[in-house]
Z-matrix of the N, CA and C atoms (Angstrom, degrees):
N
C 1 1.436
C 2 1.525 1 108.34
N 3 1.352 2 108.47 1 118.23
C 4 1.677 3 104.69 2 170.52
C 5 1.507 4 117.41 3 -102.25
N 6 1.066 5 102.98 4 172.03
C 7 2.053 6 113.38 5 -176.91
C 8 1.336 7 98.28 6 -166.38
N 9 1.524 8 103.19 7 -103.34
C 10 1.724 9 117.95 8 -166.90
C 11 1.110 10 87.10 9 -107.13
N 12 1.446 11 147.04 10 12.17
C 13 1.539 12 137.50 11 168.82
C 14 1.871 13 97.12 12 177.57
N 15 0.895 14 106.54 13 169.34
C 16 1.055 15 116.26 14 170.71
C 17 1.642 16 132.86 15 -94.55
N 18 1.542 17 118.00 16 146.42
C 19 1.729 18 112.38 17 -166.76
C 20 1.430 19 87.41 18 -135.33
N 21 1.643 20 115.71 19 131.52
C 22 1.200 21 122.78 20 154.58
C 23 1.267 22 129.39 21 -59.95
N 24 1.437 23 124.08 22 176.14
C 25 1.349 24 125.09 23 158.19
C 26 1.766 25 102.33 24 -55.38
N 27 1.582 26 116.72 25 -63.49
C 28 1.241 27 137.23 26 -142.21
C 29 1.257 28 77.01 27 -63.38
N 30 1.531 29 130.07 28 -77.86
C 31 1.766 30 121.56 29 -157.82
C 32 1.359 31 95.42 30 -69.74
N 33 1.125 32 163.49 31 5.93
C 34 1.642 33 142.33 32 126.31
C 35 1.448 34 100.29 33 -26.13
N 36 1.434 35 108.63 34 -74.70
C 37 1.409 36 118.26 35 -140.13
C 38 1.543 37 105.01 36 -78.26
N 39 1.806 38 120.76 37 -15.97
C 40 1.066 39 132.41 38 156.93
C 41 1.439 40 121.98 39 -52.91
N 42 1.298 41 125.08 40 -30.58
C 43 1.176 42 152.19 41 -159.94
C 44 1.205 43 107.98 42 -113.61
N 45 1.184 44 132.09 43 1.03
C 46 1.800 45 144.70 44 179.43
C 47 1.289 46 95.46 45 -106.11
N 48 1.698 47 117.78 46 -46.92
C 49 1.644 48 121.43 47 -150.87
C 50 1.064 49 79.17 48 -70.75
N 51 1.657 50 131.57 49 -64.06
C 52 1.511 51 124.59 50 -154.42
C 53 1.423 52 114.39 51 -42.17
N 54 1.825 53 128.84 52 -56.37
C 55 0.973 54 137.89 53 -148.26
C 56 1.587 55 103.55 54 -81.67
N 57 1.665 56 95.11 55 -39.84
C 58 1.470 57 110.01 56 172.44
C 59 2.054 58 125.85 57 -42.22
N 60 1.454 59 90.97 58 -50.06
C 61 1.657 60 107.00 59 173.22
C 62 1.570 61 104.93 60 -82.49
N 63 0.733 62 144.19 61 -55.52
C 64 1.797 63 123.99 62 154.22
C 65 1.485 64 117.15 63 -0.78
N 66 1.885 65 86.76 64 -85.17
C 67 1.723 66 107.41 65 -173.93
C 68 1.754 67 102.00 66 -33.18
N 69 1.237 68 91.47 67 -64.66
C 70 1.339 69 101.91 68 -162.03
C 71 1.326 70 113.75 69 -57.71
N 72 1.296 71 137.97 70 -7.72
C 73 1.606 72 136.24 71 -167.01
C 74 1.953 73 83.03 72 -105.86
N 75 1.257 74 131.15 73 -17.15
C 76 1.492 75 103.27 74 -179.51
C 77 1.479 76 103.71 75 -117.13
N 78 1.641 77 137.74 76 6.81
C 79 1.171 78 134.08 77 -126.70
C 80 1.920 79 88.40 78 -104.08
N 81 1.339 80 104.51 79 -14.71
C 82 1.831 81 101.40 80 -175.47
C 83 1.843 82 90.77 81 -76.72
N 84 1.027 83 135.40 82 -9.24
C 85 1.963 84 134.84 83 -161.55
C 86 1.664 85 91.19 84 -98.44
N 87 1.218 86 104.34 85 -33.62
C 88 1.983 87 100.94 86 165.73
C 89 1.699 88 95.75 87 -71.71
N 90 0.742 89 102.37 88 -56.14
C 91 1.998 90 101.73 89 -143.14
C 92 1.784 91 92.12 90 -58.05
N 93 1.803 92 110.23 91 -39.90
C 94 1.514 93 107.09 92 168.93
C 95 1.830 94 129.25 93 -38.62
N 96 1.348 95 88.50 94 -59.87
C 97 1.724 96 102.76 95 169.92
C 98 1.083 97 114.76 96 -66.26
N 99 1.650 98 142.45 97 -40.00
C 100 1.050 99 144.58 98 168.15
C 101 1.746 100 124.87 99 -107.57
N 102 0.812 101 127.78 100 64.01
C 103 1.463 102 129.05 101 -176.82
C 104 1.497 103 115.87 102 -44.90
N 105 1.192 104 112.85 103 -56.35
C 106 1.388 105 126.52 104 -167.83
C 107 1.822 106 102.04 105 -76.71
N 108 1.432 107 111.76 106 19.32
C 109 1.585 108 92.66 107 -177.14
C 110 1.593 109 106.43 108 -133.57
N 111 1.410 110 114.55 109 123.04
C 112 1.547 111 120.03 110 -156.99
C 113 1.479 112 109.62 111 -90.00
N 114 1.846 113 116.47 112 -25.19
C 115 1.741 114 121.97 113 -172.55
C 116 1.518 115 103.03 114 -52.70
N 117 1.128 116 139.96 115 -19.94
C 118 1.582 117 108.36 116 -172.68
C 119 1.247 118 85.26 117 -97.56
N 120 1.497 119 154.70 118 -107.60
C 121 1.070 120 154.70 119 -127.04
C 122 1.938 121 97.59 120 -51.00
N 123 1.406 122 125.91 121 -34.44
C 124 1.040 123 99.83 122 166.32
C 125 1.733 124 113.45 123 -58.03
N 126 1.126 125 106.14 124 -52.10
C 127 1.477 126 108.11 125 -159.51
C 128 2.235 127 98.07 126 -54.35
N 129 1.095 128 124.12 127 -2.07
C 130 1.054 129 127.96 128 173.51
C 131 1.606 130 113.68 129 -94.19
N 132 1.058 131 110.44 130 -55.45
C 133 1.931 132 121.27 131 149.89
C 134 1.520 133 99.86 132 -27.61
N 135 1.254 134 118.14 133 -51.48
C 136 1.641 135 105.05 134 -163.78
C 137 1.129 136 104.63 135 -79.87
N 138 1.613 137 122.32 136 -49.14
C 139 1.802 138 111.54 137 170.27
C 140 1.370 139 119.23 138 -36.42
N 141 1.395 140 103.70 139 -44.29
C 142 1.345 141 102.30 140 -150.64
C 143 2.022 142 108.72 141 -82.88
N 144 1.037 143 108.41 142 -9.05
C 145 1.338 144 132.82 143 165.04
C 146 1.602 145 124.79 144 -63.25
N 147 1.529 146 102.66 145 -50.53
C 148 1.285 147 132.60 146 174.11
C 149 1.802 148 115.81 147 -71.97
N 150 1.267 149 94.57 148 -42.86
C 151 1.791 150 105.14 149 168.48
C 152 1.629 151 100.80 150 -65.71
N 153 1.497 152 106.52 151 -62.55
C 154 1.966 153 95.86 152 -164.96
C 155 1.647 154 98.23 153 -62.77
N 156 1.049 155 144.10 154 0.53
C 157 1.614 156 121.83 155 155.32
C 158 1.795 157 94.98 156 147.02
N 159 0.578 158 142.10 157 23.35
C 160 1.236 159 144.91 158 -167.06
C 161 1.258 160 105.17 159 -101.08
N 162 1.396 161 110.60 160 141.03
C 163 1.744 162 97.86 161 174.98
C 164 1.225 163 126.50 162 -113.80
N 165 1.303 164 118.00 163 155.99
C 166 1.429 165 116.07 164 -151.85
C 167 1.699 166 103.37 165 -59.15
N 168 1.314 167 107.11 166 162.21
C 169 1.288 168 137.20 167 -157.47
C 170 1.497 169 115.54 168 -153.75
N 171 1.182 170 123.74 169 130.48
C 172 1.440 171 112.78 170 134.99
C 173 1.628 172 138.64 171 7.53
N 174 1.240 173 84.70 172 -47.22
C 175 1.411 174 90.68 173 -172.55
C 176 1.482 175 115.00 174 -87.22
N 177 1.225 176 121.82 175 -18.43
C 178 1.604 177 121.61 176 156.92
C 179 1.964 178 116.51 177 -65.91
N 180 1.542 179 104.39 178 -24.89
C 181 1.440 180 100.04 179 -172.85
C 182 1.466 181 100.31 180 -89.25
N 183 1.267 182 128.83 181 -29.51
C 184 1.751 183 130.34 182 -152.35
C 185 1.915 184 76.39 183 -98.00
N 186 1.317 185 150.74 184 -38.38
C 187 1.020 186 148.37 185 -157.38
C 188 1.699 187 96.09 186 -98.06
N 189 0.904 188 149.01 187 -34.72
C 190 1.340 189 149.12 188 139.92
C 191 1.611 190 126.46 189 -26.64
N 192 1.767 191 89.93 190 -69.60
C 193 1.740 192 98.56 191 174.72
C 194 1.691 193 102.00 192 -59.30
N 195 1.203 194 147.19 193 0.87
C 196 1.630 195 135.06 194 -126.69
C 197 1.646 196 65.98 195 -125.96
N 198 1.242 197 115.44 196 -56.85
C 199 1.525 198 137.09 197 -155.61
C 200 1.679 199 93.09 198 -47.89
N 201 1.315 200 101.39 199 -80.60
C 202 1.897 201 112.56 200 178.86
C 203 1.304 202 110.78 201 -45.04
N 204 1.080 203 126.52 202 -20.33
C 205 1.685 204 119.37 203 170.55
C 206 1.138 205 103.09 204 -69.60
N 207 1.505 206 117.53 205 -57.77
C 208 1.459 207 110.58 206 -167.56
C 209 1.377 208 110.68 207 -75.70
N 210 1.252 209 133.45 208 -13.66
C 211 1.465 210 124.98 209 157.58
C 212 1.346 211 126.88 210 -64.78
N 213 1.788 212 130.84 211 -27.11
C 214 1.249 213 144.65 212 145.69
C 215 1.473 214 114.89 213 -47.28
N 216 1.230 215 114.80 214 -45.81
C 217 2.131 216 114.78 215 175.83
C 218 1.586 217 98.25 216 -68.22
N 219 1.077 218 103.92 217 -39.39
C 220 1.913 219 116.99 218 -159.02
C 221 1.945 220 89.37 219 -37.89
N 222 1.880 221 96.83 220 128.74
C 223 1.292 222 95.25 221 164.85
C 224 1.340 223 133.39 222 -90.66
N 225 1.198 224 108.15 223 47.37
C 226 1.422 225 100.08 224 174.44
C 227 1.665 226 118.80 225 -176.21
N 228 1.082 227 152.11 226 -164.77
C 229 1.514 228 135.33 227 166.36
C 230 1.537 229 103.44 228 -83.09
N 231 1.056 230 145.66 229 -28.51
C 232 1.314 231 146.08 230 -134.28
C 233 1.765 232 88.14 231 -95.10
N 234 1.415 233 99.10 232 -54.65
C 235 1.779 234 117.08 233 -173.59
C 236 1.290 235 98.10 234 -56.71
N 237 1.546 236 112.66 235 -73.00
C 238 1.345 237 126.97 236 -161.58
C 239 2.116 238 100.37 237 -34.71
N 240 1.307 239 110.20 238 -72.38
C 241 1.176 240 126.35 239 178.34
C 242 1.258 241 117.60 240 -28.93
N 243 1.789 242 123.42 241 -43.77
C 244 1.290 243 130.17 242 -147.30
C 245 1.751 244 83.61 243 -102.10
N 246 1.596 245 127.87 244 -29.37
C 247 1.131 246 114.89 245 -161.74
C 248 1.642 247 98.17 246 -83.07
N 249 1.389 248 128.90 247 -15.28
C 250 1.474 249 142.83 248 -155.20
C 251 1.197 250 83.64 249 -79.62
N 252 1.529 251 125.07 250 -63.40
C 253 1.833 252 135.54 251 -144.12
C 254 1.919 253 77.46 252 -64.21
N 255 1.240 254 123.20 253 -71.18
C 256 0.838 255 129.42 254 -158.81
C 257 1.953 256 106.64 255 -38.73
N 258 1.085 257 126.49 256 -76.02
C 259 1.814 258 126.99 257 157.68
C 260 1.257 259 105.46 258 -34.27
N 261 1.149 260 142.79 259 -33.79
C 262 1.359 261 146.14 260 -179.48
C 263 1.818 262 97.61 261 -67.88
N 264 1.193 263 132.40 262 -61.05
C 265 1.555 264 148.48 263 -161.51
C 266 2.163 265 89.09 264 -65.98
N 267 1.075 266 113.12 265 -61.41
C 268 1.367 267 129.47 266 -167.05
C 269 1.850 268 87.49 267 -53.75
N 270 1.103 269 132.92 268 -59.26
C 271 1.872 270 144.84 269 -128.17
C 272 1.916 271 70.11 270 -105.90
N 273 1.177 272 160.02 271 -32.66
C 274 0.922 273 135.77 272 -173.47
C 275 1.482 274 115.29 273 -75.12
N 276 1.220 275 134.56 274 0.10
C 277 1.415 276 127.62 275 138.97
C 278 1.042 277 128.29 276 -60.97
N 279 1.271 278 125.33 277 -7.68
C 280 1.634 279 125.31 278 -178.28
C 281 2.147 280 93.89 279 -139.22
N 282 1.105 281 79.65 280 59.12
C 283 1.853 282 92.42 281 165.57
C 284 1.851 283 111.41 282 -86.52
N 285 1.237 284 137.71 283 134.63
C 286 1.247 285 145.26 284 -155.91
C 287 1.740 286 78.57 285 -96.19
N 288 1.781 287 87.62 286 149.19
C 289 1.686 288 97.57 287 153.61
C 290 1.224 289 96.39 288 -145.99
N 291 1.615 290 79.19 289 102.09
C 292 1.618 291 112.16 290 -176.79
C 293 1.765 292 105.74 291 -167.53
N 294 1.873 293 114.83 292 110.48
C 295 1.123 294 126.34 293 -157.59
C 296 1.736 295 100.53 294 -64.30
N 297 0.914 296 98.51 295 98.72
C 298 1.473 297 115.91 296 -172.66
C 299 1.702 298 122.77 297 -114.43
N 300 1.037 299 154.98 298 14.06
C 301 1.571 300 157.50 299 -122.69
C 302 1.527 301 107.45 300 -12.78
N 303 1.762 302 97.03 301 -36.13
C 304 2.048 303 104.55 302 -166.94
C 305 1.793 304 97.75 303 -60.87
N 306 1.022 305 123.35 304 -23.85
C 307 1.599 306 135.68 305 -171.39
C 308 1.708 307 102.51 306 -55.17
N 309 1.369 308 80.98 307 -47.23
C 310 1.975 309 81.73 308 -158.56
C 311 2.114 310 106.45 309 -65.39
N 312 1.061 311 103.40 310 12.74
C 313 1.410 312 106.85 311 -171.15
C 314 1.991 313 105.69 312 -115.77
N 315 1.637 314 95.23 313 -17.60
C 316 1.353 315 100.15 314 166.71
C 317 1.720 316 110.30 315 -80.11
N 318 1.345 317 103.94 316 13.00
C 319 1.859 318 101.23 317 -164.66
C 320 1.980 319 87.23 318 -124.04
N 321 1.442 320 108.52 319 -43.62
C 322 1.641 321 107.11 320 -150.13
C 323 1.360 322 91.46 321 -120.85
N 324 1.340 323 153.01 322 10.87
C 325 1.208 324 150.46 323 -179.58
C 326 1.470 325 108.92 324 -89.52
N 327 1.611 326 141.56 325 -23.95
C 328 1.513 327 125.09 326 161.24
C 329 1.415 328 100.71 327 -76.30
N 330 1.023 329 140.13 328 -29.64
C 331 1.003 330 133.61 329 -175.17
C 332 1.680 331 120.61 330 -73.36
N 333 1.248 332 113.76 331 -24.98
C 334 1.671 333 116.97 332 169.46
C 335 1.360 334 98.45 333 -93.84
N 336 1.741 335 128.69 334 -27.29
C 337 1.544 336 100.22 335 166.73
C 338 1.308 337 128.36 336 -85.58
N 339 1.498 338 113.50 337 -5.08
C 340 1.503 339 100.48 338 153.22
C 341 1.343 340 133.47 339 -83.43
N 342 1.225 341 121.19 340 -10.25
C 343 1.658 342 141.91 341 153.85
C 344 1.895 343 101.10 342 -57.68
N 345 1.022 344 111.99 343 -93.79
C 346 1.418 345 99.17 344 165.08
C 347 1.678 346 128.44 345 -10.86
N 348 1.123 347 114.74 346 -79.98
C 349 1.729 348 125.89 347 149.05
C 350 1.726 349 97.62 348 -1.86
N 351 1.000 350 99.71 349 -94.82
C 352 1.436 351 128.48 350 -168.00
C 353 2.163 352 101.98 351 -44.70
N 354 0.625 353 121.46 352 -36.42
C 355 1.944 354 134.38 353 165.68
C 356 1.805 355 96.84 354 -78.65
N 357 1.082 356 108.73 355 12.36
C 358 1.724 357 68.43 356 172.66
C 359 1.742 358 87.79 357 -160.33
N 360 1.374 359 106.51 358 12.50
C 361 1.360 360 124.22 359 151.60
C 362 1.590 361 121.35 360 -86.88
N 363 1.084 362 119.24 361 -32.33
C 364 1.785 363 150.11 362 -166.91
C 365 1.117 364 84.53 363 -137.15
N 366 1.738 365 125.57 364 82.45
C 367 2.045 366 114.88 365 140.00
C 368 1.445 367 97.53 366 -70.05
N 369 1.245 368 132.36 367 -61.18
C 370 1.415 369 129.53 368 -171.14
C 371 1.573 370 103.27 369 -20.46
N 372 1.342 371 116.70 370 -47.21
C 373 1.668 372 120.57 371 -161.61
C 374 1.710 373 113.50 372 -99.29
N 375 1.403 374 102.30 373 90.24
C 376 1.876 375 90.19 374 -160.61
C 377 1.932 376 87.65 375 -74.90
N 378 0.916 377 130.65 376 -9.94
C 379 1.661 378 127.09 377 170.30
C 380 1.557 379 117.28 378 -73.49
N 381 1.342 380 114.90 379 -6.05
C 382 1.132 381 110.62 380 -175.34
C 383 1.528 382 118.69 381 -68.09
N 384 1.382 383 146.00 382 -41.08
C 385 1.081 384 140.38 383 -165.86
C 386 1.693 385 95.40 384 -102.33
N 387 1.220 386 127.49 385 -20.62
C 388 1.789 387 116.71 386 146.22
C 389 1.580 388 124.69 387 -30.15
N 390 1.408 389 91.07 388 -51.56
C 391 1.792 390 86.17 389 -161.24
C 392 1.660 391 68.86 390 -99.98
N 393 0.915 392 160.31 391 -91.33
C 394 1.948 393 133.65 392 -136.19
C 395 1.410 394 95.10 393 -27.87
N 396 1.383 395 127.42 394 -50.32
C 397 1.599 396 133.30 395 -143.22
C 398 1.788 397 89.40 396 -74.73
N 399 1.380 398 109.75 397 -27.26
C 400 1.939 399 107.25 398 -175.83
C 401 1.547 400 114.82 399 -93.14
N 402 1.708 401 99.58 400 -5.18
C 403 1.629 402 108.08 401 -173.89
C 404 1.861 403 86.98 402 -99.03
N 405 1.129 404 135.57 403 -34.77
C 406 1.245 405 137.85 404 171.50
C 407 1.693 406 118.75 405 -54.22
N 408 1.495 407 99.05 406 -48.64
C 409 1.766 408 109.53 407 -178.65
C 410 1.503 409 95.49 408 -60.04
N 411 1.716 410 132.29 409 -41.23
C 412 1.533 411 131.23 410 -144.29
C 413 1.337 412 86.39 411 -90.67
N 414 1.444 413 127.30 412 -45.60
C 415 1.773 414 114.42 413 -177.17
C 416 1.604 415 102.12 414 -58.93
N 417 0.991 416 129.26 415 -11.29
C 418 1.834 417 122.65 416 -159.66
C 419 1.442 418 102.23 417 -61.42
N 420 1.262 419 154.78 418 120.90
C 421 1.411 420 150.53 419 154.24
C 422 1.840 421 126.12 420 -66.35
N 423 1.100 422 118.98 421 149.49
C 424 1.579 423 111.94 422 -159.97
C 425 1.768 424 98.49 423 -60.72
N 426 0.967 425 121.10 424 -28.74
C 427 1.863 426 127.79 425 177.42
C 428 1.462 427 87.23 426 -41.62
N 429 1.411 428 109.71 427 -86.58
C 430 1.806 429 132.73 428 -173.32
C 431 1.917 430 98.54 429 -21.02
N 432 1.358 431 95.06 430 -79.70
C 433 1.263 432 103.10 431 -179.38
C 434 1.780 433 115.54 432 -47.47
N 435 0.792 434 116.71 433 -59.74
C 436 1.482 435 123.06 434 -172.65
C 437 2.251 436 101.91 435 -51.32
N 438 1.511 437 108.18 436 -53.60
C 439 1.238 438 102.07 437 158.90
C 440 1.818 439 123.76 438 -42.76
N 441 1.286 440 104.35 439 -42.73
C 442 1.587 441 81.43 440 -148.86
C 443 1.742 442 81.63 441 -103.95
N 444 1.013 443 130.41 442 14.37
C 445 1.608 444 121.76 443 158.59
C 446 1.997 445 109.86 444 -78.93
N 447 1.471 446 121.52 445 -7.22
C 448 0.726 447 138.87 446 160.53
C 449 1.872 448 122.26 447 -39.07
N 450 1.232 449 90.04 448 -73.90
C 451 1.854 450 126.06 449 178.52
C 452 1.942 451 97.32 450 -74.90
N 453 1.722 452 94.35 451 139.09
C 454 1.483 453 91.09 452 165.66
C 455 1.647 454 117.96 453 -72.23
N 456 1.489 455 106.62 454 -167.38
C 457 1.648 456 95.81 455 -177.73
C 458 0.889 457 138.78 456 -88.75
N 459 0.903 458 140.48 457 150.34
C 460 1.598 459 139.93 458 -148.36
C 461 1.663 460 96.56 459 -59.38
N 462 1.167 461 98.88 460 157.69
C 463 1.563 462 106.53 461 -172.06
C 464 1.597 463 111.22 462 -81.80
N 465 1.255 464 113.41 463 161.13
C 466 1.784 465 99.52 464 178.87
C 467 1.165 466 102.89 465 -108.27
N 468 1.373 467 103.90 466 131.99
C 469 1.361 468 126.50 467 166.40
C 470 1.612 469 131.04 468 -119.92
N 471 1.358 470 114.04 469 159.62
C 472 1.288 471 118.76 470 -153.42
C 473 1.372 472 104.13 471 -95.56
N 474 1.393 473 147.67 472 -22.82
C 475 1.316 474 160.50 473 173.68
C 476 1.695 475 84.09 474 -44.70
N 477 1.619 476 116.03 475 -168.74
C 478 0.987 477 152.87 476 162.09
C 479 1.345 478 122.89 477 -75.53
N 480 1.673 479 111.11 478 -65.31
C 481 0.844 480 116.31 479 -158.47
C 482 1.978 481 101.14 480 -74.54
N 483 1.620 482 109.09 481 -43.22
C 484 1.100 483 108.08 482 165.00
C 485 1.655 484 121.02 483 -38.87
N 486 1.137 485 128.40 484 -35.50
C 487 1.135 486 135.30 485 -176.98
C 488 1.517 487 94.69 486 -59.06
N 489 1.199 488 123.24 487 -79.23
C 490 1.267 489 131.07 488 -154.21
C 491 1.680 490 111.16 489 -60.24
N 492 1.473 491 108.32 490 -34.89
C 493 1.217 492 105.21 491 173.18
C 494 1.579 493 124.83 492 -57.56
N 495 1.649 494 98.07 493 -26.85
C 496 1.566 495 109.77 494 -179.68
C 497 1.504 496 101.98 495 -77.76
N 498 1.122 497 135.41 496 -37.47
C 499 1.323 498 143.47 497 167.48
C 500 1.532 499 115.61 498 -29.28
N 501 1.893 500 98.04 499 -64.95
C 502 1.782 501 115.56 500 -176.62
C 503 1.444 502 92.19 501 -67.30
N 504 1.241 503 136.81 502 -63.19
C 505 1.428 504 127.59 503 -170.07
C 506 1.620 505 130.64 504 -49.14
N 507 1.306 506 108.81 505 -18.20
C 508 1.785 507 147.13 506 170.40
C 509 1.530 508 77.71 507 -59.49
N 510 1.758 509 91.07 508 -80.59
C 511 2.047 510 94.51 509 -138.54
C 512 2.176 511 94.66 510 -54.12
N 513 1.090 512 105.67 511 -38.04
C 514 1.531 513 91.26 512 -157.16
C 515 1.424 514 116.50 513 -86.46
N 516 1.495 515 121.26 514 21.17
C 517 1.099 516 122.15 515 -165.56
C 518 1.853 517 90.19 516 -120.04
C-alpha cells in the first residue's frame, strides 16, 4: 500500500500480530463483563486470519467497527478498553501510510489499553502498567519498529491510556 511511503502486506500483518497479542492478553476481562457479546473476539478472529495470510477484507473493517461499538456499550473502563484493543487488532490491516501522528495509535493503542487494564487491576501497584508498557516495547520486532519510525510521534494526550502509549512510542523509537 502506498501514500506518503509505502506499507507492505508483511508489516501490515506485522502490525496486526502486535495489536493482535495485546487484544488478546486482556480480551477474556471483556467477555467477563459481557458474556453474551461475540464482536471483539470476532474482531480478533479477523486479525488473526489476516496475519496467517489472508487478505484483507471487509471482514476485518465491519469486525473492527462491530468491536468499537461494543467498547462504547462496554460497562465499565476495564471492558470498554479491552473491547477497543480488540477493533484496534482487526483496523490494523487497514493502517494508513500517511505521516499522520493519529496513525501511531492505530499501531500502539491495544497495547497502552492493555497496560491501562493492568493499573486499574493492581491500584496497589502504581508500576504496573509501566513495566507491561516495557514488556510491550521488548515483544516489538524490527518490522513493528521500522513501521512506526515511519509516522511522527504519537500525539500527547491527557487520558491514561494516551499517556502510556506515548511512553511505548518513547521506548521504541
Amino acid at each position: 500500500m502506498s501514500g506518503d511511503f509505502d506499507l507492505s502486506a508483511a508489516e501490515l500483518r506485522a502490525v496486526a500480530a502486535y495489536a493482535t497479542t495485546a487484544a488478546e492478553s486482556v480480551l477474556e476481562l471483556f467477555e467477563r463483563a459481557c458474556p453474551e457479546d461475540p464482536r471483539p473476539r470476532e474482531a480478533i478472529a479477523a486479525a488473526r486470519e489476516f496475519i496467517a495470510g489472508a487478505p484483507r477484507s471487509r471482514r476485518q473493517r465491519l469486525a473492527s467497527m462491530d468491536a468499537h461499538r461494543a467498547a462504547k456499550a462496554a460497562p465499565g473502563e476495564i471492558a470498554r478498553l479491552a473491547a477497543q484493543a480488540a477493533g484496534d487488532a482487526a483496523s490494523a490491516a487497514y493502517l494508513h501510510p500517511i505521516r499522520k501522528a493519529h496513525q501511531v495509535g492505530h499501531i500502539l493503542r491495544a497495547a497502552a489499553n492493555a497496560a491501562r487494564i493492568r493499573e486499574l487491576l493492581a491500584p496497589e501497584d502504581p508500576q504496573a502498567g509501566d513495566r507491561m508498557i516495557r514488556q510491550f516495547a521488548q515483544q516489538a520486532g524490527p518490522a513493528l519498529v521500522d513501521v512506526l519510525r515511519r509516522y511522527p510521534p504519537a500525539p500527547v494526550g491527557r487520558s491514561r491510556p494516551a499517556q502510556l502509549m506515548g511512553e511505548l512510542d518513547r521506548l521504541l523509537r
